[in-house]
C-alpha positions in Angstrom: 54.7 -138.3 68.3 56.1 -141.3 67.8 53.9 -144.2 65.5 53.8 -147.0 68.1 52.7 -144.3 71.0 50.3 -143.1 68.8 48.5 -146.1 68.0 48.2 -146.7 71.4 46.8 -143.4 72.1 44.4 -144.8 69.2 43.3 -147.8 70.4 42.6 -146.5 73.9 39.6 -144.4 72.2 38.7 -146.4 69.0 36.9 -149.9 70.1 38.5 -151.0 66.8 41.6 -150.7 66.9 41.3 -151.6 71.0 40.6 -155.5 69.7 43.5 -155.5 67.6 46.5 -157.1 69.1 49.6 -155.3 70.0 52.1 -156.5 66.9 49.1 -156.1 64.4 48.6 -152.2 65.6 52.7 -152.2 65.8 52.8 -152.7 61.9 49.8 -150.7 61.0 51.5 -147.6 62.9 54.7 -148.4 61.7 52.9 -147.0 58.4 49.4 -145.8 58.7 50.1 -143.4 61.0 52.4 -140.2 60.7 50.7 -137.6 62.6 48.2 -136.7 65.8 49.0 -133.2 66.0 48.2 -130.3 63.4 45.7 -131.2 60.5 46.2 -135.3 62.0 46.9 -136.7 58.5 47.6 -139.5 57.5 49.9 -140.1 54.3 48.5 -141.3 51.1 51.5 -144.3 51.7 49.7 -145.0 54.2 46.5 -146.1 52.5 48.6 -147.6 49.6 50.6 -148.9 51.8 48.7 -150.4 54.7 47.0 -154.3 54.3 44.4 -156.1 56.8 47.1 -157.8 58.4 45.3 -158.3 61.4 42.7 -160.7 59.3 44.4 -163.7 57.9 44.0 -165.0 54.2 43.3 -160.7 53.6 44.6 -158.4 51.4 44.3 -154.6 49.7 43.3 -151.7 52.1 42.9 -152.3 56.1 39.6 -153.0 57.0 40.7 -150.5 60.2 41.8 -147.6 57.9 38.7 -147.9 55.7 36.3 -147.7 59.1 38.8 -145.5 60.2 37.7 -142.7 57.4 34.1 -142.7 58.7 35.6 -141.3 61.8 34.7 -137.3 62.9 38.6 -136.6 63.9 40.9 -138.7 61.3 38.5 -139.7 58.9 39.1 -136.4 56.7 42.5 -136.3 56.4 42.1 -139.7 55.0 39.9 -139.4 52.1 41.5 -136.4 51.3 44.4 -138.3 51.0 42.9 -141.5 49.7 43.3 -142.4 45.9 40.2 -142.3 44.3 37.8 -145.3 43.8 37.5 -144.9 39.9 41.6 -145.4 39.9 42.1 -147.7 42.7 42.9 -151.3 41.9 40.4 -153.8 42.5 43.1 -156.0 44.3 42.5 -152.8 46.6 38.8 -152.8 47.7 38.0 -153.7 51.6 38.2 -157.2 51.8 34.2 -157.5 51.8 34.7 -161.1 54.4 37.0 -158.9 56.9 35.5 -159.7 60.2 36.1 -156.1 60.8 34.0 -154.7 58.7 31.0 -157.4 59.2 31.7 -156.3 62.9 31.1 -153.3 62.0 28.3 -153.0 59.5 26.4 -155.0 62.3 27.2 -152.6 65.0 25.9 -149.7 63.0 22.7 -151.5 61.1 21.7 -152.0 64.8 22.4 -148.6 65.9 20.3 -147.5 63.0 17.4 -149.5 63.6 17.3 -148.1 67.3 17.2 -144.8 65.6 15.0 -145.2 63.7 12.4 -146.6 66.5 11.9 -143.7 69.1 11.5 -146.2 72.6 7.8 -145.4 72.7 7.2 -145.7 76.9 3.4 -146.5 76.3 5.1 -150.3 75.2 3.6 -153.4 76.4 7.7 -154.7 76.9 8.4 -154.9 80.4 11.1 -153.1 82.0 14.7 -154.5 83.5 13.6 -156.7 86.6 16.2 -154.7 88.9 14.6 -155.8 92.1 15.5 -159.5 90.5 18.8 -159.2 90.0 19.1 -157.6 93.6 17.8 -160.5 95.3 19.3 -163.3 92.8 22.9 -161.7 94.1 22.0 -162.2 97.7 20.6 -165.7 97.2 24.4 -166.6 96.0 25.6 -165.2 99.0 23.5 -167.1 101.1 24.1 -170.0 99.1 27.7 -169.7 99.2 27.5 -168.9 103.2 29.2 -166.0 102.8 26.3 -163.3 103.2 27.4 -161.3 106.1 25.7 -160.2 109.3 26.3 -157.2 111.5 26.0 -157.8 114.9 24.6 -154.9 117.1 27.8 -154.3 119.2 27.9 -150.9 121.1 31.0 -151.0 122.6 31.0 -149.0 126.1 34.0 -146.3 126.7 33.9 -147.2 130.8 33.6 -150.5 130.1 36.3 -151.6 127.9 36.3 -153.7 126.3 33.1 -154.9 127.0 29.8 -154.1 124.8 26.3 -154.5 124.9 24.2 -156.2 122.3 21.0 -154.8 121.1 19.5 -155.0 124.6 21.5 -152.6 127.3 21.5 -155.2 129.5 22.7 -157.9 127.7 26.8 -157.2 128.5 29.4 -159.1 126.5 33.3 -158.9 126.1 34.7 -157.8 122.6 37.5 -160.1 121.0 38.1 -158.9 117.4 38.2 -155.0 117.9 40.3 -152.6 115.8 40.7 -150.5 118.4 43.5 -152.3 119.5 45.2 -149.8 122.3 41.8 -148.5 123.3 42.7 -145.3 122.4 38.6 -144.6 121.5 38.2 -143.9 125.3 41.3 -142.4 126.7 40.5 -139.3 128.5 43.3 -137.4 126.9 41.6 -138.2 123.2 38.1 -137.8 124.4 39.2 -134.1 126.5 40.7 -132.8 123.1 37.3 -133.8 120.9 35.2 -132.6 123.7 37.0 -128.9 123.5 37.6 -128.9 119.7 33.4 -129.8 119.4 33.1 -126.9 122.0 35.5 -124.3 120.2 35.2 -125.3 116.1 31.7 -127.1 116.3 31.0 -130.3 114.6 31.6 -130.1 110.8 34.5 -129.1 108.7 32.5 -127.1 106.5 33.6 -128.3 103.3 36.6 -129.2 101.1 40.1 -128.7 102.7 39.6 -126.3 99.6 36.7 -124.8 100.5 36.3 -123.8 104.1 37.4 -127.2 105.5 41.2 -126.4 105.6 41.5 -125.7 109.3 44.7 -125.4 112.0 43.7 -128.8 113.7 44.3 -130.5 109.9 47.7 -128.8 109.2 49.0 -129.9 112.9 47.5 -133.5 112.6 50.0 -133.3 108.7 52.3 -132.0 110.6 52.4 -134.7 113.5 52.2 -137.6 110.9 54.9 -136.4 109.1 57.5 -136.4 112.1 56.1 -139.6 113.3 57.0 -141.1 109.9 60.4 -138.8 109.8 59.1 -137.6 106.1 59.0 -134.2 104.5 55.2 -134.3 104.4 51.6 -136.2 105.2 48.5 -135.9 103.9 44.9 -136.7 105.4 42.0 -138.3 104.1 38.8 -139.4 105.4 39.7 -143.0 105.4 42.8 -145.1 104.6 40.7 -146.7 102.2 40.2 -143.8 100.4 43.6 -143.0 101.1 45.2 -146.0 99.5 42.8 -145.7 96.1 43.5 -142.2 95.5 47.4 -142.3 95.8 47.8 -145.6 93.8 45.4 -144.3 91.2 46.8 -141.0 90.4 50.5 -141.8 91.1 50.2 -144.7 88.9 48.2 -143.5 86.8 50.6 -140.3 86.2 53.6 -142.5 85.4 53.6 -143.3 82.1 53.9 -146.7 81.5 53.9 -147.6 85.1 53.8 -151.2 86.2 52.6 -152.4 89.4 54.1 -155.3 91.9 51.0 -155.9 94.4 51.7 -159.1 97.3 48.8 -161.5 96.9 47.3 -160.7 100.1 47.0 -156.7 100.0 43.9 -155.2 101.0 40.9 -154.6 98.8 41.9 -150.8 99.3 44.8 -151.3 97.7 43.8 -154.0 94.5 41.2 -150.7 93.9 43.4 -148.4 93.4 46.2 -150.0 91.2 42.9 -151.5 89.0 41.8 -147.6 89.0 45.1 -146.5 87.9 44.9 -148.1 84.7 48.6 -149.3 85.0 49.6 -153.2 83.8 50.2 -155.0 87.4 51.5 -158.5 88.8 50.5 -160.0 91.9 53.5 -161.7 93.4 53.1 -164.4 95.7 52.6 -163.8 99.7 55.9 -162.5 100.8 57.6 -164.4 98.2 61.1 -162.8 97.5 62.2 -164.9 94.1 59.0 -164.5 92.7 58.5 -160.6 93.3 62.5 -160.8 91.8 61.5 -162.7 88.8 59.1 -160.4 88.1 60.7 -156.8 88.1 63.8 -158.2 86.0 60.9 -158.5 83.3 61.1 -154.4 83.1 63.9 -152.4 82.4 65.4 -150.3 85.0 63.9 -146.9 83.3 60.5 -148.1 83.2 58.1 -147.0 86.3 58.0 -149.1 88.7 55.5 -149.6 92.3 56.1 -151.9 94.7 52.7 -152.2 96.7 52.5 -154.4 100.2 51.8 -154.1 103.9 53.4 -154.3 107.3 51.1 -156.5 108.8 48.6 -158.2 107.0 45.5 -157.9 108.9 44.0 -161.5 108.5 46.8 -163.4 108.6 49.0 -161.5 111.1 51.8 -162.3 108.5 54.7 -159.3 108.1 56.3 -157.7 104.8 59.3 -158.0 104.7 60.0 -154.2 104.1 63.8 -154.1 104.5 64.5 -156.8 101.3 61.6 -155.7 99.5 63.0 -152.3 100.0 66.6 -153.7 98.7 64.7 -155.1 95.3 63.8 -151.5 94.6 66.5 -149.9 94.5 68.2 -152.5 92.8 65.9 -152.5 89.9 64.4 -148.7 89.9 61.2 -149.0 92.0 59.5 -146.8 94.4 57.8 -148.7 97.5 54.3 -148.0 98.4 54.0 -149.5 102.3 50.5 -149.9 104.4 51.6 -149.5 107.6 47.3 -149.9 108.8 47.8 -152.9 111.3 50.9 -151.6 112.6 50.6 -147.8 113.5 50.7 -147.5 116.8 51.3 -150.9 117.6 55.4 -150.9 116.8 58.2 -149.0 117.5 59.8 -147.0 119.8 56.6 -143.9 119.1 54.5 -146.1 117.1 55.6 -145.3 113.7 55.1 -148.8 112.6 57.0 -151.8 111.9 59.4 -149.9 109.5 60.4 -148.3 112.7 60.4 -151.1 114.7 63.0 -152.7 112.3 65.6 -150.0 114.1 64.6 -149.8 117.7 67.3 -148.6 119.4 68.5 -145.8 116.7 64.3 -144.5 116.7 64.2 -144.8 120.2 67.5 -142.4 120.8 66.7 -140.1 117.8 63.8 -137.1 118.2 60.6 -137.7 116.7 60.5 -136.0 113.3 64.1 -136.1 112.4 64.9 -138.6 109.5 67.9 -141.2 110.3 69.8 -142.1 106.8 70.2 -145.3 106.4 67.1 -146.6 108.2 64.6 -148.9 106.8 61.9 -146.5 107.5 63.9 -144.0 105.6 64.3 -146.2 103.0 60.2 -146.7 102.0 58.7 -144.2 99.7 55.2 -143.8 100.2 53.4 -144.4 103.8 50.0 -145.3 104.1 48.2 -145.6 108.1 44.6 -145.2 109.4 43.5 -143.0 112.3 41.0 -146.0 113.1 42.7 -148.2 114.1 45.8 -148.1 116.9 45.2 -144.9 116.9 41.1 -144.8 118.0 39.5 -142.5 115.5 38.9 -142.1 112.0 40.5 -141.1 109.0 43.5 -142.4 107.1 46.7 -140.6 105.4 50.0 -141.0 103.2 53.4 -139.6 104.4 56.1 -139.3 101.9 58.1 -136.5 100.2 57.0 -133.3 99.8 56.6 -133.3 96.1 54.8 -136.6 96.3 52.5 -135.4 98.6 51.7 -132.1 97.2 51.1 -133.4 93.7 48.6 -136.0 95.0 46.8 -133.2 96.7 46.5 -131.6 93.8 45.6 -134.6 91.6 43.7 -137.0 93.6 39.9 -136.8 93.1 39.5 -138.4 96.4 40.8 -135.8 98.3 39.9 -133.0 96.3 36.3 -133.5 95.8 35.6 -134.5 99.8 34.6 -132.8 102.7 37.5 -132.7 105.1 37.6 -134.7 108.7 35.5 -132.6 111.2 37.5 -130.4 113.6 37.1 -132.6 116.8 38.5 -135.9 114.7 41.9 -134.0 114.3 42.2 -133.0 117.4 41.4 -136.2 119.1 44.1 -137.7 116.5 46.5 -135.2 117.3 46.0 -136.3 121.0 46.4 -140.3 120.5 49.4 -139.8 117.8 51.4 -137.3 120.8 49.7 -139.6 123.5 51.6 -143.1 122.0 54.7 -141.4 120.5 55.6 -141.3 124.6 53.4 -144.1 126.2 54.9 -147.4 126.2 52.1 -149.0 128.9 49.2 -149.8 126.1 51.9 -151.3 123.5 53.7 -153.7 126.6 50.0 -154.5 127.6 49.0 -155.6 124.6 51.8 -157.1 123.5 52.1 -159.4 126.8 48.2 -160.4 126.5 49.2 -161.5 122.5 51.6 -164.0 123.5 49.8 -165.5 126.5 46.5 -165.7 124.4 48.7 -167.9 121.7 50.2 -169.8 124.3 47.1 -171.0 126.2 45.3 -171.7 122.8 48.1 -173.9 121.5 47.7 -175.4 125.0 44.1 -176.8 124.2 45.0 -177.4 120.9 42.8 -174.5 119.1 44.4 -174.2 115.8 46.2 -170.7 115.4 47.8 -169.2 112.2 51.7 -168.6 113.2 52.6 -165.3 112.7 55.1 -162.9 114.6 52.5 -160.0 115.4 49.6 -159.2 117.4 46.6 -160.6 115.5 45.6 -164.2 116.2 43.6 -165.9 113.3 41.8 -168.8 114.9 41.3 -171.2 111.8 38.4 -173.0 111.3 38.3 -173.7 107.5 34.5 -173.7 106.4 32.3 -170.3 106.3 28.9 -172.1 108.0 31.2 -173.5 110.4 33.0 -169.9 111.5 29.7 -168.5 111.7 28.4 -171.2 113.8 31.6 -170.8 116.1 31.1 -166.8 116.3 26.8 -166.9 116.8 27.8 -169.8 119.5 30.1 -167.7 121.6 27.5 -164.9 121.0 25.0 -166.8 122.8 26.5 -168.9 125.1 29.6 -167.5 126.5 29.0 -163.7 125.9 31.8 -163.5 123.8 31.9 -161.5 120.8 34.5 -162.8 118.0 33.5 -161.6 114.3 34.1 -164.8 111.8 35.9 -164.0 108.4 34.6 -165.0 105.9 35.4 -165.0 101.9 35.9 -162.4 99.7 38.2 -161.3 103.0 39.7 -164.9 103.1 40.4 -167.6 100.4 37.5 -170.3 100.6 38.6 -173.1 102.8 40.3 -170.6 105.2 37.9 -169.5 107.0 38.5 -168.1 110.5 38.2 -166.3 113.8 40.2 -163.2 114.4 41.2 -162.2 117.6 42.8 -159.4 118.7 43.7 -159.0 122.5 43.9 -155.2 124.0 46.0 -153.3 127.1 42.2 -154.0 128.8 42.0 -158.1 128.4 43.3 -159.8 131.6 43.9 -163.1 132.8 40.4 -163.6 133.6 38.7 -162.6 130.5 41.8 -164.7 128.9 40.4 -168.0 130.6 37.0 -167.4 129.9 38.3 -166.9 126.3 40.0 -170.0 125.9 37.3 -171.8 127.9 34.3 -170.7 125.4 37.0 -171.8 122.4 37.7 -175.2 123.9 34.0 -175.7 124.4 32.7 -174.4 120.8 35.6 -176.6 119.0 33.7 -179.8 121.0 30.4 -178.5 120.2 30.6 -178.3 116.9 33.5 -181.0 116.2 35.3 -178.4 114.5 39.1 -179.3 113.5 42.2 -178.7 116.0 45.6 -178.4 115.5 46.5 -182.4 115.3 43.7 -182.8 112.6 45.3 -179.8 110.3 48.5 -181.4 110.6 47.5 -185.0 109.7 45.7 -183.4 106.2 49.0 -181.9 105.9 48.6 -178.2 106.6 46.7 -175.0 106.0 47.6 -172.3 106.2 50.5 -172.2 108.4 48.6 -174.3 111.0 50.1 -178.1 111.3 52.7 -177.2 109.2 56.5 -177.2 109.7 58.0 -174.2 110.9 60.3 -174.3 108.2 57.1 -174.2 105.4 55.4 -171.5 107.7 58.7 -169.1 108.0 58.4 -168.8 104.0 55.1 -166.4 104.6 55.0 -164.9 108.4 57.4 -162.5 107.5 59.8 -160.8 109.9 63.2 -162.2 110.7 63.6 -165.5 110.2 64.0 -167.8 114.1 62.7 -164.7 115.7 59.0 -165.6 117.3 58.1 -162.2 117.8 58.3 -158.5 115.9 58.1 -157.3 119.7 61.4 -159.3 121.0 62.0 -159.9 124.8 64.2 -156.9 125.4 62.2 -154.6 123.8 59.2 -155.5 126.1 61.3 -155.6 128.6 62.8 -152.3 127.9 59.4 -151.0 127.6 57.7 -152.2 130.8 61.1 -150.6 132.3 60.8 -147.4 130.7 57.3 -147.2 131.7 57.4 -148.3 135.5 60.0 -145.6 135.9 57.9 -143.2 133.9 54.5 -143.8 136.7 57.1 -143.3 139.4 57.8 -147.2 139.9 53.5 -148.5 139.8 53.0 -151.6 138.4 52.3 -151.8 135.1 48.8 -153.3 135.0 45.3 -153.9 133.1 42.4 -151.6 134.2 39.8 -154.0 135.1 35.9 -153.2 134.5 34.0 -152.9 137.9 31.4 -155.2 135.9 34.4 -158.1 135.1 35.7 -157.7 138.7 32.0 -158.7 140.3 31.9 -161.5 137.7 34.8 -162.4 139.1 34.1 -162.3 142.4 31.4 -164.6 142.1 33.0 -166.9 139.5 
């Protein structure tokens, strides 16, 4: 093995040699070391050889080869190599100030003294104050007004999308769901779980390796894989999981892998490349120069992942997939997309926004077969959520075959988990096949986006610009979004979750609203209404006063500054552009036989309604 990659080896295991820097253990390897396989020795040179250069003002043997000797697994190769003491030098002996060694010595004279006392459990010395330390963590949440609170939100499949609170009576219209399409309730999703629960029952039954490898899982693979037009997909119980498992063994099977993560990936994704182990940068939001900068650091043989999303769930921002794409191949990286926000919700069958990026070409090619050339043919490694678009659970990767297979192989976080229960993979099987053909719940939501943006900029309610579906209502101050969201609560009967840090930068602070196919123009006003009100209330900052403290965020900004972050093609407004909707709402009005394409209203909104 070579000397330098066997130091490091070293120093990964020895807490010694791990506090040494990187040109100290360079030199020291360079000679100390000739040998971790067979007998492991270490050359008699080496000893001679080999000086404390990692303590200044030192000299004779290394402090780190001398501790090192004490050591079960090299330390008797050493003495038997080492000179004895009678005819060693006295420029020789361990430098007796080496902070080392005092390090050291103190380290094992208290280890010896803990020995030596057997904890006797009859002692009057009180125990850890656990319950303390519980308590002191939640009074700095509370202090910093970022403690969260769950509201009791049961959202109502006949309903949609309206909710009741804690009380069954109490009925209120949900604004911030993730079940953007309202796929949770279609009747050809519910039909398939209701006949899978009536056929398989409701658990897996264990590992995909034990017992839980079923049918229903290979088709819902097998469905992923064509949506994405890759060799292979791979499900997991949440894209969470999903996202740490893949980054941490892929990353962590590359051998000196380093990772490129965009500022504002998802917690997910920051676990898993700190799980791998791998070195990482963080390049800034969407910022092309910077990620550049950054990978012409490596060269183009070292291992390289390039980690980011489609849509960016808080901010409604949009990678830029083609050019970040076009930096790795340019300098040897592999592209690791989260495609979360955006499956379902773009493109032709809902592949994503990597689809979306070639409309027309996805839209004329069958689902499944790969088109060269495409930028959703040009990322690596997939990553989407059953939860979301798509109105169930789960998450999943789709990539090559090879990538896949070795990951379900590897990955702890697949292996040692109980597979999604039979009646999830059906229902997923039936949303994925349901919105590969269904354009109606993409226009629909789509159309209520943009008139939701336009009436807010209207009343001047301060919106972060971004080119897809989500609309971050900024407020700036964590009491203050809470105050907005509890207010709508209570007084309008609106429910609209506040986002608070660690989810947001402090001073960002915001509302996130996410129209579905089910909002209409009446819920729309009573939306903007309740805003326009709270903003009053609570004297809460509008667009005008963002602009005249110079901007945040995007909001009261230029659209020059802003276009550096949304993302998506620059002077284009919208990732769904007009013909595409309109091609949609065409395709879909011929497809219903020339009906109207149209919200289905509640019975409960149409009374309010009526007697509004």
């Amino acid at each position: 093995m070579d000397p330098t990659k066997a130091m490091s080896v070293l120093s990964k295991a020895c807490p010694y040699l791990a506090r040494t820097g990187l040109t100290a253990l360079q030199g020291l390897a360079a000679t100390g070391v000739q040998s971790l396989g067979g007998s492991r020795g270490v050359s008699t040179s080496a000893v001679e050889q080999a000086r404390c250069s990692v303590c200044p003002g030192h000299t004779g043997q290394s402090a780190l080869l001398a501790k090192a000797s004490q050591c079960p697994v090299v330390g008797p190769s050493i003495r038997a190599n080492e000179p004895s003491k009678a005819s060693q030098p006295a420029s020789q002996a361990p430098p007796a100030a080496c902070p080392y060694a005092k390090c050291v010595k103190d380290k094992a004279d208290a280890q010896a003294a803990s020995a030596s006392q057997p904890a006797t459990h009859a002692s009057h010395e009180a125990a850890f104050d656990y319950e303390g330390l519980y308590q002191a963590k939640l009074a700095k949440k509370h202090e910093d007004k970022s403690y969260r609170y769950f509201n009791n939100i049961n959202r109502l499949a006949t309903r949609y999308p309206q909710a009741h609170t804690a009380q069954p009576s109490n009925v209120v219209t949900v604004w911030c769901s993730n079940d953007y399409l309202g796929q949770s309730k279609n009747p050809a999703v519910v039909d398939s779980m209701k006949a899978a629960l009536d056929t398989y029952g409701a658990g897996a039954g264990g590992t995909r390796n034990i017992a839980g490898n079923s049918a229903l899982h290979l088709r819902l693979e097998t469905e992923l894989a064509n949506l994405h037009r890759k060799e292979a997909a791979l499900v997991f119980s949440s894209c969470f999981v999903a996202n740490d498992a893949t980054l941490s063994t892929l990353c962590g099977a590359l051998p000196g892998c380093v990772i490129f993560s965009d500022k504002m990936n998802h917690a997910s994704m920051i676990q898993g490349i700190r799980h791998s182990g791998a070195r990482k940068h963080v390049f800034n939001h969407n910022d092309l120069d910077h990620l550049e900068q950054l990978l012409a650091q490596y060269p183009r043989a070292t291992p390289k992942l390039i980690a980011f999303e489609s849509v960016y769930s808080m901010s409604g921002t949009v990678g830029r997939i083609p050019e970040i794409c076009a930096l790795a191949r340019k300098y040897g990286a592999i592209t690791f997309l989260d495609e979360v926000h955006a499956v379902g919700m773009y493109g032709p069958h809902g592949a994503g926004v990597a689809e979306h990026y070639n409309y027309d070409a996805s839209l004329r090619a069958p689902v499944g077969q790969r088109i060269p050339g495409s930028v959703l043919d040009q990322v690596d490694i997939i990553t989407g959520t059953l939860g979301k678009a798509f109105g169930i659970v789960g998450g999943y990767i789709a990539a090559s075959s090879s990538l896949v297979d070795m990951i379900r192989s590897y990955a702890p976080g697949f292996i040692f988990t109980t597979s999604l229960p039979p009646p999830i993979a059906a229902g997923a099987v039936a949303s994925i096949q349901y919105l590969s053909e269904s354009q109606r719940e993409r226009y629909l939501q789509q159309a209520h986006t943009r008139e939701v943006k336009a009436d807010l900029a209207a009343a001047g309610i301060p919106v972060v610009p971004n080119p897809s579906h989500i609309v971050p209502v900024l407020v700036g101050d964590a009491e203050s979004a809470k105050a907005a969201s509890d207010m709508l609560l209570a007084r309008h009967s609106i429910y609209v979750q506040s986002i608070n840090y660690p989810t947001v930068p402090v001073g960002e602070e915001r509302l996130r609203i996410t129209p579905s196919p089910g909002h209409d123009s009446f819920m729309r006003a009573r939306l903007v209404a309740a805003l326009d009100s709270v903003w009053s209330s609570l004297g809460l900052k509008r667009t005008v006063d963002w602009e005249r403290l110079g901007g945040r965020c995007g909001v009261g900004e230029s659209r020059e500054h802003s276009e550096l972050h949304v993302g998506w093609k620059r002077g284009v407004d919208h990732v769904w552009e007009d013909a595409q909707l309109k091609q949609a709402h065409d395709y879909e009005r011929a497809r219903k036989g020339g009906v109207a394409i149209s919200p289905v209203i509640p019975e409960t909104v149409q009374m309010i309604s009526a007697t509004a």
